[in-house]
C-alpha positions as CSV (number, residue, x, y, z in Angstrom):
1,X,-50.6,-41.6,102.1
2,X,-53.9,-43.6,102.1
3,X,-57.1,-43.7,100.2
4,X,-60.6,-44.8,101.0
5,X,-64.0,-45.0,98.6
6,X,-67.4,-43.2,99.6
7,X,-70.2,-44.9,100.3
8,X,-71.3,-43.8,96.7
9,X,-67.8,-44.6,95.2
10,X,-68.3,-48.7,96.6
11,X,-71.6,-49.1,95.7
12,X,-71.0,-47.9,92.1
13,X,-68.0,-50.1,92.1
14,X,-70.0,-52.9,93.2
15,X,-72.8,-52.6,90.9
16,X,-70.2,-52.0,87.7
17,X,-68.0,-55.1,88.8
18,X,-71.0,-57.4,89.0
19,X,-72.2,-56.3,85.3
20,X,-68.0,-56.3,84.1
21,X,-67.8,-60.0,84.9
22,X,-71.0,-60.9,83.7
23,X,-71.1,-59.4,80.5
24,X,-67.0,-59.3,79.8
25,X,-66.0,-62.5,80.8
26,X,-62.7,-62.4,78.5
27,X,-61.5,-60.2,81.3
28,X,-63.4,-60.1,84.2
29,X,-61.0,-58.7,86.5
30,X,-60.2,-55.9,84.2
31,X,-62.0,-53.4,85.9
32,X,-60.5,-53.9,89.8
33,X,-56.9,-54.0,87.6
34,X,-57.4,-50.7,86.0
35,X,-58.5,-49.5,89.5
36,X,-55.7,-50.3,91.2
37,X,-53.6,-49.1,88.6
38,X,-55.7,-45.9,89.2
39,X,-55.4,-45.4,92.7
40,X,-51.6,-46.3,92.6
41,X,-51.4,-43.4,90.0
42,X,-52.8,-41.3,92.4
43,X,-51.4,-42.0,95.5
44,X,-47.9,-41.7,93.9
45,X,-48.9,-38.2,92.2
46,X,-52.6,-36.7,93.6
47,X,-52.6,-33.8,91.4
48,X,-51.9,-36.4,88.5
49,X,-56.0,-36.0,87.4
50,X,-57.6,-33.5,85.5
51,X,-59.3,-31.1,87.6
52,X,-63.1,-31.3,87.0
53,X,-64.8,-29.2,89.8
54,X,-65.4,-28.5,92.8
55,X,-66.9,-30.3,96.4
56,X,-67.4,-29.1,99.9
57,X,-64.0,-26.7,98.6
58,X,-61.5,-29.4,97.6
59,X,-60.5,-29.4,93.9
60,X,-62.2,-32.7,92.5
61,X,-59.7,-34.4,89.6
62,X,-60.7,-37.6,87.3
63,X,-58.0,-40.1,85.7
64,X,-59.1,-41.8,82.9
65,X,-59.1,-45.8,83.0
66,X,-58.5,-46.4,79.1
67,X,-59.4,-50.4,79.3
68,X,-62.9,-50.1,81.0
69,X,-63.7,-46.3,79.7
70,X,-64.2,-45.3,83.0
71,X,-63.0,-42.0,85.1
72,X,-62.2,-42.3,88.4
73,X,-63.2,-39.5,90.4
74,X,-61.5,-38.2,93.9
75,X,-60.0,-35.4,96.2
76,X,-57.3,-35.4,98.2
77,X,-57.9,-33.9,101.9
78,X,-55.8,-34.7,104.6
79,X,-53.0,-36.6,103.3
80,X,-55.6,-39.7,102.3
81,X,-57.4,-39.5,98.5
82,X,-61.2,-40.1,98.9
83,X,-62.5,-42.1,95.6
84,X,-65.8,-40.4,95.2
85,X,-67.0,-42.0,92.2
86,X,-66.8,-44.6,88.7
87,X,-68.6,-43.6,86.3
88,X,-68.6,-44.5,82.2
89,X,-66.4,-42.2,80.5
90,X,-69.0,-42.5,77.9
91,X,-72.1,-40.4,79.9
92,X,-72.4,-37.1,78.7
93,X,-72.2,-35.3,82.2
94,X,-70.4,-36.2,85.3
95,X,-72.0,-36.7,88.6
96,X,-72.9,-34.5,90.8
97,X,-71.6,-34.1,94.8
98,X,-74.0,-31.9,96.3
99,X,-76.0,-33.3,98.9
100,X,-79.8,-33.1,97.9
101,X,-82.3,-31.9,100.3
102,X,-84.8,-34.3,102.0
């Protein structure tokens, strides 16, 4: 089994890692940890997340990454998980996977 991140997923991982290690420098590399640790959860056991919704058909599931109060959220198709986005555990809505029109 394998995993990869959207587009989306990396650039929000990008973007959160550069403000973790500025602004939490007691543990800067606390946020790629609790990744890891995520995606190892999930590789070992994808139906391990709470289901949240739905994309393109798939069943989209979060884990919770207590440290950093983030969720991690993916899908599993085709024997690799797709990360599809990090968000703050903290926002009161979750993102949104449709594609937007033009």
């Amino acid at each position: 089994m394998s995993y990869r991140f959207s587009r989306r997923a990396a650039l929000e991982i990008e973007r959160t890692e550069r403000w973790w290690r500025k602004n939490r420098p007691a543990a800067p590399d606390a946020l790629v940890d609790e990744i890891a640790v995520a995606i190892d959860q999930v590789l070992s056991e994808p139906e391990s997340g709470s289901p949240w919704g739905a994309r393109q058909g798939k069943m989209v599931r979060r884990v919770l990454m207590p440290k950093t109060q983030r969720f991690l959220y993916y899908v599993f198709e085709d024997s690799t998980i797709l990360v599809l986005s990090v968000r703050s555990a903290k926002r009161a809505r979750g993102p949104r996977f449709t594609r937007r029109k033009p």
